[in-house]
Residue frames as qw, qx, qy, qz and C-alpha x, y, z in Angstrom:
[[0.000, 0.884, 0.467, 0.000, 0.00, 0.00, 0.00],
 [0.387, -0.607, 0.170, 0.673, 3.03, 2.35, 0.62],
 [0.341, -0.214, 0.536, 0.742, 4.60, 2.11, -2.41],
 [0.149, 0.546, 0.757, 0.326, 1.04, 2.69, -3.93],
 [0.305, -0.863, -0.241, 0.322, 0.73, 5.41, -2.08],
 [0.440, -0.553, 0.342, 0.619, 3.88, 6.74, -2.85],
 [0.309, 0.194, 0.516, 0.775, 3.65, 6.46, -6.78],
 [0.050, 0.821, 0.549, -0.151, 0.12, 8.63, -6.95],
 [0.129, 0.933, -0.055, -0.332, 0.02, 11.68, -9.11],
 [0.136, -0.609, 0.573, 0.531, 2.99, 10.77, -11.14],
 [0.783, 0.545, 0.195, -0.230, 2.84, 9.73, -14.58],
 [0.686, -0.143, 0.572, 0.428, 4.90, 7.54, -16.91],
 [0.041, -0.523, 0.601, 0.603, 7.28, 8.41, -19.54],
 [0.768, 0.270, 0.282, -0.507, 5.16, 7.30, -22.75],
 [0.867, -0.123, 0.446, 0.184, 6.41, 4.29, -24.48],
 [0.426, 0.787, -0.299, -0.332, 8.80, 4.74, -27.16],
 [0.978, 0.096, 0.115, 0.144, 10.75, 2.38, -29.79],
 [0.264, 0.838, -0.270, 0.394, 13.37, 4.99, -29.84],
 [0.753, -0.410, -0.309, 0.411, 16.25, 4.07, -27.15],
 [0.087, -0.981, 0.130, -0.112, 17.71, 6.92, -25.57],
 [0.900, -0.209, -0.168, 0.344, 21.79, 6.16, -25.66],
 [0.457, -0.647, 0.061, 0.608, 24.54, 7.74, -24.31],
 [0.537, 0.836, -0.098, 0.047, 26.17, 10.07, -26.84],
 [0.834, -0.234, 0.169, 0.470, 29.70, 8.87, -27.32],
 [0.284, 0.920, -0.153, -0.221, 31.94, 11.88, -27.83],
 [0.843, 0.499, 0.090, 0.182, 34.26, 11.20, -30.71],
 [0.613, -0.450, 0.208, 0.615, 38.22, 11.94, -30.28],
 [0.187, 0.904, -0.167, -0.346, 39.38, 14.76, -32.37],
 [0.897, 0.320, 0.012, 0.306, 41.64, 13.64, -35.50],
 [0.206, 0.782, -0.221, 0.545, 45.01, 15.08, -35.30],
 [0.431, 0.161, -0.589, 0.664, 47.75, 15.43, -32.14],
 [0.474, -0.678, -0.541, 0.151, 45.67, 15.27, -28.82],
 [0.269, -0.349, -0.194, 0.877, 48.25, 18.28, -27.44],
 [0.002, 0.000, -0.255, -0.967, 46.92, 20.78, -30.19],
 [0.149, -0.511, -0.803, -0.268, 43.25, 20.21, -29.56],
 [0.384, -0.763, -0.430, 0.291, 40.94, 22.17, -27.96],
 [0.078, -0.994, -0.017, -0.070, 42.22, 25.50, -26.36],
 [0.476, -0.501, 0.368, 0.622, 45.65, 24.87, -26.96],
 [0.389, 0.460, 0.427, 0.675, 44.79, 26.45, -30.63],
 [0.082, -0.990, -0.113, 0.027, 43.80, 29.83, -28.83],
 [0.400, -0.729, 0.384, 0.402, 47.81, 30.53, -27.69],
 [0.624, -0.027, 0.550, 0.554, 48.93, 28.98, -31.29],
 [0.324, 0.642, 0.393, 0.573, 47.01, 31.55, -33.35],
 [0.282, -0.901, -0.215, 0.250, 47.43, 34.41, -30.11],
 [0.445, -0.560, 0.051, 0.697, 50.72, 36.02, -31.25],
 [0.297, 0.242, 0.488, 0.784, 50.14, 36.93, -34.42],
 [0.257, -0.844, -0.450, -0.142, 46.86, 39.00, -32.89],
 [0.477, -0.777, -0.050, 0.407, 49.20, 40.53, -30.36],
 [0.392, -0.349, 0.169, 0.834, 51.65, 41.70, -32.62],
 [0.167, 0.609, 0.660, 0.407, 48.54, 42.79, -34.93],
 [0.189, -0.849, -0.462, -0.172, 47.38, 44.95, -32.72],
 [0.626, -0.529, 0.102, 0.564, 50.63, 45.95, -31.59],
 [0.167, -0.307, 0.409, 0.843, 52.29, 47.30, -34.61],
 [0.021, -0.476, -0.604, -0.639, 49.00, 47.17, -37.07],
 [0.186, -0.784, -0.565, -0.179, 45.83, 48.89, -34.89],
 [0.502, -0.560, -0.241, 0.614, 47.97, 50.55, -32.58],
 [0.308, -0.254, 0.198, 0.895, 49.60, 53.27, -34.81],
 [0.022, -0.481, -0.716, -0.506, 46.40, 53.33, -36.60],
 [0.299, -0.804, -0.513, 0.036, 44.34, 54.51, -33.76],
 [0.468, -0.610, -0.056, 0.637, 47.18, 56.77, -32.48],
 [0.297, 0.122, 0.465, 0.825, 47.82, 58.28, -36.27],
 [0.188, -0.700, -0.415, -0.550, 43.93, 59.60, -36.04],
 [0.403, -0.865, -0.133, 0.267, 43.99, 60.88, -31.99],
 [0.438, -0.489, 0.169, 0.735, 47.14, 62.95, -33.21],
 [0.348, 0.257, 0.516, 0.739, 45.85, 64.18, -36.20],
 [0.342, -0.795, -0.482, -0.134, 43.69, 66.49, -34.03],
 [0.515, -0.781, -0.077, 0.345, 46.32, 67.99, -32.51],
 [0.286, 0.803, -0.434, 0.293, 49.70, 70.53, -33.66],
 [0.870, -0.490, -0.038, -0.040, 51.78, 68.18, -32.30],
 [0.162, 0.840, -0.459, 0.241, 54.72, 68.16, -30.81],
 [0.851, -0.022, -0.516, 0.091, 56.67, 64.92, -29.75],
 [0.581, -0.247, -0.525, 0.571, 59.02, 66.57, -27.44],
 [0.156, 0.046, 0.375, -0.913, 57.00, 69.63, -25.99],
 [0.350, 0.356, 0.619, -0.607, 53.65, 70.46, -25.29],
 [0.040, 0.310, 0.799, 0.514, 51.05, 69.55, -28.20],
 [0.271, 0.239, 0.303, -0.882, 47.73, 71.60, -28.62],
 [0.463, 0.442, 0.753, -0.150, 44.27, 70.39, -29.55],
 [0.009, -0.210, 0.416, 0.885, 43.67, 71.68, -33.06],
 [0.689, 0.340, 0.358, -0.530, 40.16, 70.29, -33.82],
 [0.776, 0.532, 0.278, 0.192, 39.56, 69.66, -37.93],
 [0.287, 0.907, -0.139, -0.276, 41.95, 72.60, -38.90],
 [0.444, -0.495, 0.679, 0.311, 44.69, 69.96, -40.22],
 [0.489, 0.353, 0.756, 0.253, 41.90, 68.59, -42.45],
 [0.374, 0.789, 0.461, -0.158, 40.71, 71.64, -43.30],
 [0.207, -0.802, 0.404, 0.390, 44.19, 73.08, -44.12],
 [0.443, -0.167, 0.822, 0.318, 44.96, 70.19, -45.86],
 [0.425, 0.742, 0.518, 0.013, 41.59, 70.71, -48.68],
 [0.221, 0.975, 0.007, -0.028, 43.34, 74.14, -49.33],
 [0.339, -0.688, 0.423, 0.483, 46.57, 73.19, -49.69],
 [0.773, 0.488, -0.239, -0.327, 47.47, 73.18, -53.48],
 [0.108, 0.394, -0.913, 0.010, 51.21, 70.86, -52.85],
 [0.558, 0.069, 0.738, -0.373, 48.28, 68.29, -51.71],
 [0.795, 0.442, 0.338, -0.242, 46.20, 68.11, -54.92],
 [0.481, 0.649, -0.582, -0.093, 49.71, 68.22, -57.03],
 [0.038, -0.286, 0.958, -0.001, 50.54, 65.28, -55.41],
 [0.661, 0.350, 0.494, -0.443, 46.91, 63.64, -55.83],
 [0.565, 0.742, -0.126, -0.339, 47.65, 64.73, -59.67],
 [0.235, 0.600, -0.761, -0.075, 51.55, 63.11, -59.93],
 [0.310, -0.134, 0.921, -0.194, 50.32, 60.03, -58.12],
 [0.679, 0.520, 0.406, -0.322, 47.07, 59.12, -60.34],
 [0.414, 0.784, -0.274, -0.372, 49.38, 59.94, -63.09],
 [0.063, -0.346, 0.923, 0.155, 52.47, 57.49, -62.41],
 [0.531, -0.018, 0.772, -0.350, 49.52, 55.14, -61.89],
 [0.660, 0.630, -0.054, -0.407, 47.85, 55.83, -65.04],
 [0.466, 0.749, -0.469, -0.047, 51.29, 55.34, -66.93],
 [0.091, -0.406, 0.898, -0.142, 52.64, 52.47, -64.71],
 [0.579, 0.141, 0.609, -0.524, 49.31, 50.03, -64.44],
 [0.713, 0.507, 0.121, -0.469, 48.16, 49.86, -67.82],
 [0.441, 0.627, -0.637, -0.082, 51.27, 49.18, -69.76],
 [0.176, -0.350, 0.834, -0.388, 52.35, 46.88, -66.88],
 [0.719, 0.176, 0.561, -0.370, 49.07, 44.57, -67.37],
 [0.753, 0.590, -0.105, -0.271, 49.47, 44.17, -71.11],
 [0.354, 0.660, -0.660, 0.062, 52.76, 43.43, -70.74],
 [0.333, -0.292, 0.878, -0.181, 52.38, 41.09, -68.22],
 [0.781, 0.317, 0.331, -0.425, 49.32, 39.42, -69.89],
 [0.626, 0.713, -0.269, -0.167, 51.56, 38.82, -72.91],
 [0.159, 0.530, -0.819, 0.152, 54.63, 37.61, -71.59],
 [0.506, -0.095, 0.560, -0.650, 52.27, 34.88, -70.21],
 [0.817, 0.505, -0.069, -0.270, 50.81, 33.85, -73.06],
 [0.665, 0.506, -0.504, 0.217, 54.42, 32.91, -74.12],
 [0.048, -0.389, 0.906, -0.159, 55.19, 31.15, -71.28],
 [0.779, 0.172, 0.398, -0.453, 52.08, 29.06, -71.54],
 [0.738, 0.443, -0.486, -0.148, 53.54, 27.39, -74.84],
 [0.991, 0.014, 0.112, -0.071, 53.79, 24.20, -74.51],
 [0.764, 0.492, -0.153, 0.389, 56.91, 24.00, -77.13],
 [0.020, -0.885, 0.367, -0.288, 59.03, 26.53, -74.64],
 [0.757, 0.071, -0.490, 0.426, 62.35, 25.14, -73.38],
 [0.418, 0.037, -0.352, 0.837, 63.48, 26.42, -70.07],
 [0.370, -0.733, -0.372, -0.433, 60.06, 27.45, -68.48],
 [0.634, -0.688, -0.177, 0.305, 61.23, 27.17, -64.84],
 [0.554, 0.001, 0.169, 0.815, 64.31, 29.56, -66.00],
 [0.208, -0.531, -0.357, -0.740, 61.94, 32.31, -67.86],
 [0.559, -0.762, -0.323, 0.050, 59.48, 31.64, -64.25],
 [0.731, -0.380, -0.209, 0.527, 62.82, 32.28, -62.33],
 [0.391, -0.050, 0.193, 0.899, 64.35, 35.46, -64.05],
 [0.305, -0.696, -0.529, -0.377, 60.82, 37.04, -63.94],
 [0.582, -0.788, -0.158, 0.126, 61.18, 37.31, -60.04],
 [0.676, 0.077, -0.172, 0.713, 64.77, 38.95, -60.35],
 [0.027, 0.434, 0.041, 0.900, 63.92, 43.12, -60.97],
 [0.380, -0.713, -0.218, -0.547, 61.58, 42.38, -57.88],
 [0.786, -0.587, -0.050, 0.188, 63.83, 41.47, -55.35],
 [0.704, 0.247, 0.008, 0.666, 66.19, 43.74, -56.43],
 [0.302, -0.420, -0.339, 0.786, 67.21, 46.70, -54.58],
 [0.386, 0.819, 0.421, 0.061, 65.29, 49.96, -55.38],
 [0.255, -0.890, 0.028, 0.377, 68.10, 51.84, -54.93],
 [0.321, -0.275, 0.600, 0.679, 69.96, 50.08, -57.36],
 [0.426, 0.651, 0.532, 0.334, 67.19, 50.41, -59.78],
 [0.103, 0.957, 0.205, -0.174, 67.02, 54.07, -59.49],
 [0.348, -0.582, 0.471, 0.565, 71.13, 54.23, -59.95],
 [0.411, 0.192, 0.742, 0.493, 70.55, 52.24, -63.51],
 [0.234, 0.728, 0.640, 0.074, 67.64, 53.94, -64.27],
 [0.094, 0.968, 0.103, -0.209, 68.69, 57.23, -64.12],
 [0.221, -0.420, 0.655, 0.587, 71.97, 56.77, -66.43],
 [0.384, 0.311, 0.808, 0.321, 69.38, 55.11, -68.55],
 [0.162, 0.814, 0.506, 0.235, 67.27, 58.47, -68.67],
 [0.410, -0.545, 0.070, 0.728, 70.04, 61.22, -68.30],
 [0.414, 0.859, 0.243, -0.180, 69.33, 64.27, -70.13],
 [0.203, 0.802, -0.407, -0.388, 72.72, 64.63, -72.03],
 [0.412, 0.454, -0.760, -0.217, 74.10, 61.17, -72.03],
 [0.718, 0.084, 0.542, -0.430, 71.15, 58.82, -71.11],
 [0.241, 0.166, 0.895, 0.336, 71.14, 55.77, -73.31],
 [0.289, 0.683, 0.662, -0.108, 67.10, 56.44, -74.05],
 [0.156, 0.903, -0.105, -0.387, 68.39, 60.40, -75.32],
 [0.203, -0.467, 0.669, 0.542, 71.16, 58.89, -77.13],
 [0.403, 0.178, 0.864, 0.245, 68.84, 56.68, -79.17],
 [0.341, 0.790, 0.418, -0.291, 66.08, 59.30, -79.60],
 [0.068, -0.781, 0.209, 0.585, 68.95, 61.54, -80.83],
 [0.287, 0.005, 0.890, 0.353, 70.15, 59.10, -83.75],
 [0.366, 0.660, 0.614, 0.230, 66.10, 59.70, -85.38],
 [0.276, 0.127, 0.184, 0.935, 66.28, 62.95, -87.17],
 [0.245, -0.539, -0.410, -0.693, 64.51, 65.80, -85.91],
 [0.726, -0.503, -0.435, -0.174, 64.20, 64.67, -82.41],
 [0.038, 0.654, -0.546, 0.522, 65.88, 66.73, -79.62],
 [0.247, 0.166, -0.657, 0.693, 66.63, 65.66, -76.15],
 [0.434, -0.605, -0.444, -0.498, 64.13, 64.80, -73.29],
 [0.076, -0.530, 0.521, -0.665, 64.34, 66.11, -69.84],
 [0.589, -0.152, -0.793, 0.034, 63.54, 63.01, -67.84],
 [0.447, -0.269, -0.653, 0.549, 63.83, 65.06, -64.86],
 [0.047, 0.213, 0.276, -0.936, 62.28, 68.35, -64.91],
 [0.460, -0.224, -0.544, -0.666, 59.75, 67.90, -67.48],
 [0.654, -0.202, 0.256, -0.683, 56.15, 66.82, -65.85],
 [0.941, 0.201, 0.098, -0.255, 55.06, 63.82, -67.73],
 [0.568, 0.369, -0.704, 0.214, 58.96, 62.73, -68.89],
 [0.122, 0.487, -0.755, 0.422, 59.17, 62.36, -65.20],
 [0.710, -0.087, 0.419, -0.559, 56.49, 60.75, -64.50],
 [0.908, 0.275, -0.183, -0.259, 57.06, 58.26, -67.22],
 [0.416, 0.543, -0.704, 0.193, 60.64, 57.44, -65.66],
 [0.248, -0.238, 0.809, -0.477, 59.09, 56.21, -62.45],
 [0.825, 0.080, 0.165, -0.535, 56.62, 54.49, -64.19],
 [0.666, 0.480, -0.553, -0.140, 59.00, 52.84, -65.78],
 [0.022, 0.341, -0.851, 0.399, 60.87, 51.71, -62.81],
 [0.710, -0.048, 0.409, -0.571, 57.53, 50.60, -61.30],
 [0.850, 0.336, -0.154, -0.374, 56.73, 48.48, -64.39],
 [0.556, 0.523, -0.644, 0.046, 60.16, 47.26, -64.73],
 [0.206, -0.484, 0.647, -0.553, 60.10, 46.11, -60.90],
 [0.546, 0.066, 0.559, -0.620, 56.72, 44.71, -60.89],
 [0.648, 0.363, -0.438, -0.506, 56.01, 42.81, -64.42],
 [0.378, 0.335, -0.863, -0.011, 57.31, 39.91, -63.95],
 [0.159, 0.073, 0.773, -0.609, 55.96, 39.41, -60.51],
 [0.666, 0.401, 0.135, -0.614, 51.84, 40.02, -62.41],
 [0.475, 0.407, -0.652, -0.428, 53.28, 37.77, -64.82],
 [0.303, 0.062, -0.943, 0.127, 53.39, 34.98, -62.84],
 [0.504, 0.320, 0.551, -0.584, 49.64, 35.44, -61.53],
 [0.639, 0.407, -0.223, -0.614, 48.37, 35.74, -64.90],
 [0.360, 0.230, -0.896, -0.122, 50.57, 32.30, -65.80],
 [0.099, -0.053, 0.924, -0.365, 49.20, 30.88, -62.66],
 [0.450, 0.353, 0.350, -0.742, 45.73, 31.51, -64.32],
 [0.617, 0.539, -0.383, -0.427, 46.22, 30.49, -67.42],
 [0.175, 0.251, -0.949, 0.076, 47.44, 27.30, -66.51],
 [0.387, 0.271, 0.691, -0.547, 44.05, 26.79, -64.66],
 [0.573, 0.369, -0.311, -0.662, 42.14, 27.40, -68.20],
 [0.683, -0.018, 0.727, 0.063, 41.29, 23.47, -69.09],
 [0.092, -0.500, 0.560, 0.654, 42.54, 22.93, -72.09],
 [0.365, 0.444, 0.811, 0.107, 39.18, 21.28, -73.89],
 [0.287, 0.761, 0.499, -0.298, 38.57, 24.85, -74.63],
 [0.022, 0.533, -0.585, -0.611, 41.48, 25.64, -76.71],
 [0.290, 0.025, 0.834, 0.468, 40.87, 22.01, -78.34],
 [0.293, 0.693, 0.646, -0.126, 37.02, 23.10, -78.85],
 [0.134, 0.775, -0.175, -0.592, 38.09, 26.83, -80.30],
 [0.052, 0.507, -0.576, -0.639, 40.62, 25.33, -82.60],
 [0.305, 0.332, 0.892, 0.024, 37.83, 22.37, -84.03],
 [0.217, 0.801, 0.511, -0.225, 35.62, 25.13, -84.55],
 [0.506, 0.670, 0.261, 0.477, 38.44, 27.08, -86.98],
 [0.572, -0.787, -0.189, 0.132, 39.57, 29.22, -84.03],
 [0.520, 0.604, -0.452, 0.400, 42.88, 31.10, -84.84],
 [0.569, -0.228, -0.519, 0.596, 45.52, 31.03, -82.29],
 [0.127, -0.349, -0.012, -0.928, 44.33, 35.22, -81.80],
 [0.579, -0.313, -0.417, -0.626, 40.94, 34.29, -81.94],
 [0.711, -0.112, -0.643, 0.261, 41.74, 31.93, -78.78],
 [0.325, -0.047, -0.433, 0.839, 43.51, 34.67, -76.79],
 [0.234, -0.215, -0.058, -0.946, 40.65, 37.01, -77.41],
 [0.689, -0.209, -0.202, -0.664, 37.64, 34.79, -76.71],
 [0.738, -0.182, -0.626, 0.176, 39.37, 31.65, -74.88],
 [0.611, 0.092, -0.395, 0.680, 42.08, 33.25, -72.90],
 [0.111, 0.229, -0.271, 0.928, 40.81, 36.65, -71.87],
 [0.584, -0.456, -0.095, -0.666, 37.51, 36.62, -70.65],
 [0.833, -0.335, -0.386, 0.213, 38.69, 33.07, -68.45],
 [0.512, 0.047, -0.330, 0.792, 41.27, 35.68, -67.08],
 [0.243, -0.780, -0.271, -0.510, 38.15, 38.68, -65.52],
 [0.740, -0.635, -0.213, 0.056, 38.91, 37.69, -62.04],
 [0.739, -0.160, 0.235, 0.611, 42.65, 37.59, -61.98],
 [0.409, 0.398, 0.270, 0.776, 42.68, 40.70, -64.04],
 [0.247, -0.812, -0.233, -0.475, 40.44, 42.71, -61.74],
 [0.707, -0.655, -0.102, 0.245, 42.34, 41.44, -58.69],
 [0.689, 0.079, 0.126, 0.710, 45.74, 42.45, -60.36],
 [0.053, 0.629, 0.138, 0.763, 44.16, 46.25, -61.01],
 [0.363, -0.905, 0.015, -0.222, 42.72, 46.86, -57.55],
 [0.592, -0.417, 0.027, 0.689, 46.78, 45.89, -56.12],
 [0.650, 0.353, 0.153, 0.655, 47.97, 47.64, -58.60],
 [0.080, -0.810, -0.151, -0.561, 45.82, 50.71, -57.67],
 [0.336, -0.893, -0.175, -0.243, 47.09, 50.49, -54.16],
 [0.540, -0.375, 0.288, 0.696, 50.51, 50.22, -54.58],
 [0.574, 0.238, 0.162, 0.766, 50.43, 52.70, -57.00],
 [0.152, -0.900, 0.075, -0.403, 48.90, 55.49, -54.53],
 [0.588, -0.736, 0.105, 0.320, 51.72, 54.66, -51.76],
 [0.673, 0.530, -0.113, 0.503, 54.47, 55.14, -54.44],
 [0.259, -0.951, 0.161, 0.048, 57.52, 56.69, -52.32],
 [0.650, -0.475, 0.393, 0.444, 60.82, 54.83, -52.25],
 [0.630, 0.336, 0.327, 0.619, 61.44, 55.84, -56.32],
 [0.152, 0.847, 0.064, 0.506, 60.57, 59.68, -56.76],
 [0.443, -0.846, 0.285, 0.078, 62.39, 60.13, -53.04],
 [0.656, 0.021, 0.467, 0.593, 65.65, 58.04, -54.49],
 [0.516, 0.617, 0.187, 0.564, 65.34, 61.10, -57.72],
 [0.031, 0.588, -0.072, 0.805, 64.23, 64.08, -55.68],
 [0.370, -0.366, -0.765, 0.379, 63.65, 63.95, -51.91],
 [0.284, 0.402, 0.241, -0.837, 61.59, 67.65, -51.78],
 [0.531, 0.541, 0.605, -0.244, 60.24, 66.72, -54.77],
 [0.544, 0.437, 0.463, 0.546, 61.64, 68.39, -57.55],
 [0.164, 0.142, 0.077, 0.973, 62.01, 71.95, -58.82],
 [0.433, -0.037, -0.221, -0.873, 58.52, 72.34, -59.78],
 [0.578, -0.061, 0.648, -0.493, 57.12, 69.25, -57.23],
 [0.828, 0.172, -0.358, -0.397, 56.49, 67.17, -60.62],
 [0.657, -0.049, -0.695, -0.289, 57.56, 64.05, -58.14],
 [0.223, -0.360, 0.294, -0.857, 55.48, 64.63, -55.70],
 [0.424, -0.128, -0.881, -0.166, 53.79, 61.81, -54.57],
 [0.703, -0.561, -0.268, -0.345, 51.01, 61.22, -51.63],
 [0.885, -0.394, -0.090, 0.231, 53.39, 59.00, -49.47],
 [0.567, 0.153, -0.173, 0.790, 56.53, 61.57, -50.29],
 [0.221, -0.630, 0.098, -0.738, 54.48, 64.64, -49.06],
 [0.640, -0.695, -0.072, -0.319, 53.53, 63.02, -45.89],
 [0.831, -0.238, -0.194, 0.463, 56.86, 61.84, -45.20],
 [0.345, 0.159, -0.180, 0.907, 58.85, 65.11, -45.97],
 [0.269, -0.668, -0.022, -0.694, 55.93, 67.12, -43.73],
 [0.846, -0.513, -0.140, 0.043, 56.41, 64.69, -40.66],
 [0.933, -0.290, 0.027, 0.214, 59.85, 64.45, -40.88],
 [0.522, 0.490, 0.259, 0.648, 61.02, 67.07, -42.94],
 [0.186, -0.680, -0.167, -0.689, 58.77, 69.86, -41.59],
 [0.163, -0.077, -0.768, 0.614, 57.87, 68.26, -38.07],
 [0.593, -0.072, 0.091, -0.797, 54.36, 68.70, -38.50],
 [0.063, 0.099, 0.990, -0.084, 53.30, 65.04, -37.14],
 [0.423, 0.552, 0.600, -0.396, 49.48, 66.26, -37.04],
 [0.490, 0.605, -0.127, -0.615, 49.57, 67.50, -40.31],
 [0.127, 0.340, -0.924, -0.121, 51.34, 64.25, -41.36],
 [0.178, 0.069, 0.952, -0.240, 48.57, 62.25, -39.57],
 [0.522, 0.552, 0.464, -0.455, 46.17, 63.80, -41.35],
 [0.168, 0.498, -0.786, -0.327, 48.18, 63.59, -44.71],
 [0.215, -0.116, 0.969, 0.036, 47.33, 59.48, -43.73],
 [0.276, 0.387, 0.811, -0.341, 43.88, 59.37, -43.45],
 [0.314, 0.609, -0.278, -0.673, 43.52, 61.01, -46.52],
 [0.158, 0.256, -0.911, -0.281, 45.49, 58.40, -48.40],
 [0.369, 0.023, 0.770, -0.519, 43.04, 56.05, -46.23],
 [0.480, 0.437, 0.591, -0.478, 40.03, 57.19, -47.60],
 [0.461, 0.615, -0.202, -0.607, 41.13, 58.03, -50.76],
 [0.347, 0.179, -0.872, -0.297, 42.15, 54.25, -51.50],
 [0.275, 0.320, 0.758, -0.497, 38.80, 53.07, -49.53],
 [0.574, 0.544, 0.363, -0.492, 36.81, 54.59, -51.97],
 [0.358, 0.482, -0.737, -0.310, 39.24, 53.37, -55.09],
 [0.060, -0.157, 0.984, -0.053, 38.93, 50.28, -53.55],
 [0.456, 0.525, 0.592, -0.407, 34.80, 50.15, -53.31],
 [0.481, 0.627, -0.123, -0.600, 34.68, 51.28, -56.91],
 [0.344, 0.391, -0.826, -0.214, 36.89, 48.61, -58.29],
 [0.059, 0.020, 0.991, -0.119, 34.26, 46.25, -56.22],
 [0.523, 0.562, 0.401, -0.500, 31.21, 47.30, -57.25],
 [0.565, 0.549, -0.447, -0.424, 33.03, 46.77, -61.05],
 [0.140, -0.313, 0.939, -0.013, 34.10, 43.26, -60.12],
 [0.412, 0.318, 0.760, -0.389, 30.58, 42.60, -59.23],
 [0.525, 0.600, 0.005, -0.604, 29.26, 44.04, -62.16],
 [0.513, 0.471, -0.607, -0.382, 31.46, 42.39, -64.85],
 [0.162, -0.104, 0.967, -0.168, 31.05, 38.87, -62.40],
 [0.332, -0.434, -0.783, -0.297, 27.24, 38.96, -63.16],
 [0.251, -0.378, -0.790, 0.411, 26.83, 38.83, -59.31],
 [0.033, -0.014, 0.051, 0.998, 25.30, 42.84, -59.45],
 [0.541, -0.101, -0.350, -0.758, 22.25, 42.41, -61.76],
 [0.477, -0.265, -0.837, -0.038, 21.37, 39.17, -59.71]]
């Protein structure tokens, strides 16, 4: 009678054909030590020095760009007037102008050329591919200092090689490589190009090697020149890889600094190489105007933020993904 007593009011669990079974948890694959939270401390220093030497100076470049500062005296709170100086200075939008320019004149040429030299290592028939691959990657791990020494015997305005040849066609005087605007803008494009080709070459290659080759055999079935290939096989499989190659390009070619400082470290007579990343160095460091320098950055900042959103809102467009 207890135990009758005792069950009252309670109600059974309704039958099921389902067992309930333990859940057996399942060893991780891979070295027991590195499981778990011993992957927090393996991926923790690269954070720490992130935020060390990347966010830090970041944040500290915009709380000092508020201020007339002054590392070793007293600094004063300046509000916007660094930014708003900076809108009215003209040595700002000449360097806005010389740096959009190299780019212009270093970027374009530099993609065709690299898009080509590609193509011809992609033959099949070439001897001595891994050689050609290898001697590609030379002019970019070469100093820049020696480029600029070569380069500028190569464009010397009495006895540059490039003036000696011009001189040889009749009619054709002498170009000033260094004072002119656009001669000088075309000597640091050069360097740029010469530095950096090779390196774009070997993306494109690495793309073009991805192309499966049923669509060459299908082009050339169908009467397909070897042109006709490059134009309709080769380039349009290359959109991606050609858009990713333009936005680097575009933002290494607004920090340009280590060639036009190597020609002219104030810039030139007449500021023609003036660059974004050579004005804020020679006002920080030149001038001692760190706040006018820190705002100098955040310029750059925003002005390759919104390069950079344009060249993705064309990615998307020419991907399709846009209109979907």
């Amino acid at each position: 009678m207890t135990m009758i007593k005792e069950g009252k009011g309670r109600r059974k669990a309704p039958l099921s054909p389902w067992k309930n079974k333990a859940k057996v948890k399942k060893p991780l694959p891979g070295i027991p030590s590195l499981d778990g939270r011993w992957g927090y401390p393996a991926i923790a220093p690269f954070f720490i020095i992130f935020l060390i030497f990347g966010v830090a100076p970041v944040l500290y470049s915009i709380y000092i760009a508020f201020f007339k500062w002054d590392p070793l005296g007293e600094s004063t709170f300046n509000g916007l007037n660094n930014f708003i100086f900076l809108l009215q200075d003209s040595d700002f939008w000449l360097a806005i102008r010389n740096t959009f320019s190299i780019w212009a004149l270093s970027t374009f040429p530099q993609m065709i050329m690299a898009i080509s030299l590609a193509a011809i290592l992609r033959n099949k028939r070439l001897k001595g591919k891994s050689f050609w691959r290898t001697i590609l990657l030379v002019p970019n791990i070469t100093s820049v200092i020696a480029i600029t020494i070569v380069f500028q015997q190569l464009f010397g305005r009495d006895y540059g090689l490039i003036n000696g040849i011009l001189g040889l066609i009749p009619g054709v005087s002498h170009i000033d490589f260094i004072e002119g605007i656009i001669p000088s803008h075309i000597q640091i494009a050069t360097m740029i190009t010469w530095r950096w080709v090779g390196y774009n070459t070997l993306i494109f290659l690495a793309s073009m090697l991805a192309i499966p080759d049923e669509l060459y055999e299908s082009a050339s079935v169908d009467g397909a020149t070897k042109w006709q290939q490059f134009i309709y096989v080769t380039l349009p499989s290359l959109k991606n890889t050609i858009t990713f190659v333009l936005i680097v390009g575009t933002i290494g070619g607004l920090q340009v600094f280590a060639e036009p400082q190597q020609l002219a470290a104030d810039g030139g007579s007449t500021k023609q190489f003036l660059t974004l990343t050579l004005f804020l160095y020679n006002q920080a460091f030149l001038n001692n105007k760190y706040g006018y320098a820190a705002a100098i950055g955040i310029a750059i900042t925003v002005i390759v933020l919104i390069i950079s959103a344009i060249n993705f809102f064309i990615t998307r467009r020419i991907s399709g993904e846009g209109s979907r």
